[in-house]
C-alpha positions in Angstrom: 224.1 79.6 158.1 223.7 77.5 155.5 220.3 76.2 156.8 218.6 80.0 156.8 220.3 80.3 153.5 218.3 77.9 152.3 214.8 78.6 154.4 214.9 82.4 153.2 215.4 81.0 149.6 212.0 78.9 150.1 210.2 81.4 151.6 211.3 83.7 148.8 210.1 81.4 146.0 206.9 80.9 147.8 205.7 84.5 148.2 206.6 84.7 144.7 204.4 82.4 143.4 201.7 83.1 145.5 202.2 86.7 144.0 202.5 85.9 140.5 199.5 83.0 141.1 197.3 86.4 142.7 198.6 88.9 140.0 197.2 85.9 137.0 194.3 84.8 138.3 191.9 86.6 135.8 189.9 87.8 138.4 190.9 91.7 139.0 188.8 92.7 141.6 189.1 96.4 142.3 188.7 95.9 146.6 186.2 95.3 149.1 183.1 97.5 148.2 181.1 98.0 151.4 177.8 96.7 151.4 175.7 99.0 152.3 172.1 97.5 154.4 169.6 100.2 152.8 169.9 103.2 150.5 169.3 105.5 153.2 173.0 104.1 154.8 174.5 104.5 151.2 173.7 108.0 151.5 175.3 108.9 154.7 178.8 107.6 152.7 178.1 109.1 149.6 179.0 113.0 148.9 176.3 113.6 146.4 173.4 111.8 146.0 170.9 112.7 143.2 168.6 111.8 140.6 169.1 112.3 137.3 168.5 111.3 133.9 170.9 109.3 132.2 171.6 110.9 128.6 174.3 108.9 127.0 177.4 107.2 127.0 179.6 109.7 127.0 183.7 107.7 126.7 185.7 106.2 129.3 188.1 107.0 132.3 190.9 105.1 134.0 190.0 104.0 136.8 191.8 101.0 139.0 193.7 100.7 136.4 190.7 100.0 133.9 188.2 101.5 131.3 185.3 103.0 132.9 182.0 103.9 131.2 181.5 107.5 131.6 177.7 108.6 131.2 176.6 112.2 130.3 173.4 112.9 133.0 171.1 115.9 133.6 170.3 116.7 137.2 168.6 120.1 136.6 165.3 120.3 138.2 165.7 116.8 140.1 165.0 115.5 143.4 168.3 115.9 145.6 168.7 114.2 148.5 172.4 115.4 149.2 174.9 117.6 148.6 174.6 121.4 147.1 171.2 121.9 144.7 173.4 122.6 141.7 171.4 121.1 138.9 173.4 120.4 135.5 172.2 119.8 131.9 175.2 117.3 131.0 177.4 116.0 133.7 179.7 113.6 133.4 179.7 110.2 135.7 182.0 107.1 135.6 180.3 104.0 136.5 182.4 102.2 139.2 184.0 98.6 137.6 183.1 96.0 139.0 186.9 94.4 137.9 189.8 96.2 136.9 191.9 93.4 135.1 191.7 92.9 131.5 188.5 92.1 130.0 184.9 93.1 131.1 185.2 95.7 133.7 181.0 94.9 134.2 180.6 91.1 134.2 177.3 91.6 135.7 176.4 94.2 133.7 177.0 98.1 133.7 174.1 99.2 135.9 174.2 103.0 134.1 174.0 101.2 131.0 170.1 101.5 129.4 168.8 103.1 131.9 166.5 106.4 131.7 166.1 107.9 135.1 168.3 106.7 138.4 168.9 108.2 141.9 173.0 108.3 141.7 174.9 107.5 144.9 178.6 109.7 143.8 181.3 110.5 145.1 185.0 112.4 144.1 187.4 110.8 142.5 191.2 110.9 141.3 192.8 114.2 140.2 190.5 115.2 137.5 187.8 115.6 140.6 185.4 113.6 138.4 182.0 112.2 140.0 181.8 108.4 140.0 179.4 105.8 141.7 180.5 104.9 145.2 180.5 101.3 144.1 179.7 99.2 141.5 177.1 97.4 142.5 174.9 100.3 144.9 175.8 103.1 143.4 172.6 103.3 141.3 169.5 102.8 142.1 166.5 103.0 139.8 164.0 106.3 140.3 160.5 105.6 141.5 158.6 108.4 140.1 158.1 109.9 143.5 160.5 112.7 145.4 161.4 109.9 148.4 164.2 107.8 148.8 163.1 103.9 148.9 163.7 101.8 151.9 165.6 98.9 150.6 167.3 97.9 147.4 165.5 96.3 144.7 165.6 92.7 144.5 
């Protein structure tokens, strides 16, 4: 008795220091974003995909547990290439984190951030049915000037 005693005591110790170590480490990812192989595969997952010109930064939003950047963006009169043709003169989008632990949610930079026009991969999100990107790192992708959907991602 004494003996399990004493390995559910080390086991105990264990998986809390392997949770505290996880829970400290700084890094705060927010999950596994899919990868998506070509913006035409992003758009099957996404519930809304548009372009739209970025107005301004607009606040933030909780999300993962951290400070979002929302952006103010016009759709109206846009290229859609899914969802319902309802075009907008300022609606509001949280750019996905890329970490949601304190300190820079965008270490690699915000990708709404200084940008003019974009072709936003969105989806729902959270109770306040606000549109966000479907992941922080393929969510937005830069317009071309023309109606059509590029091929790949840019490099």
């Amino acid at each position: 008795m004494k003996a399990r005693l004493s390995v559910a005591l080390v086991l105990l110790v264990g998986l809390t220091a392997c949770s505290s170590a996880s829970a400290d480490d700084g890094q705060g990812d927010c999950g596994d974003w899919p990868a998506y192989a070509s913006p035409s595969k992003a758009l099957e997952q996404a519930d809304w995909v548009v372009t739209a010109d970025v107005v301004k930064a607009v606040g933030s939003e909780k999300v993962h547990g951290t400070e979002a950047h929302v952006y103010s963006v016009r759709t109206m009169g846009l290229p859609l290439f899914k969802g319902d043709a309802v075009g907008h003169e300022d609606l509001k989008v949280v750019s996905t984190p890329q970490k949601c632990a304190a300190g820079d949610p965008y270490p690699e930079g915000d990708p709404l951030r200084d940008q003019k026009q974009v072709i936003l991969f969105l989806t729902r999100d959270g109770a306040d049915d606000m549109w966000r990107t479907i992941s922080p790192t393929q969510g937005v992708l830069p317009a071309t000037g023309d109606a059509g959907l590029p091929d790949r991602w840019p490099t």
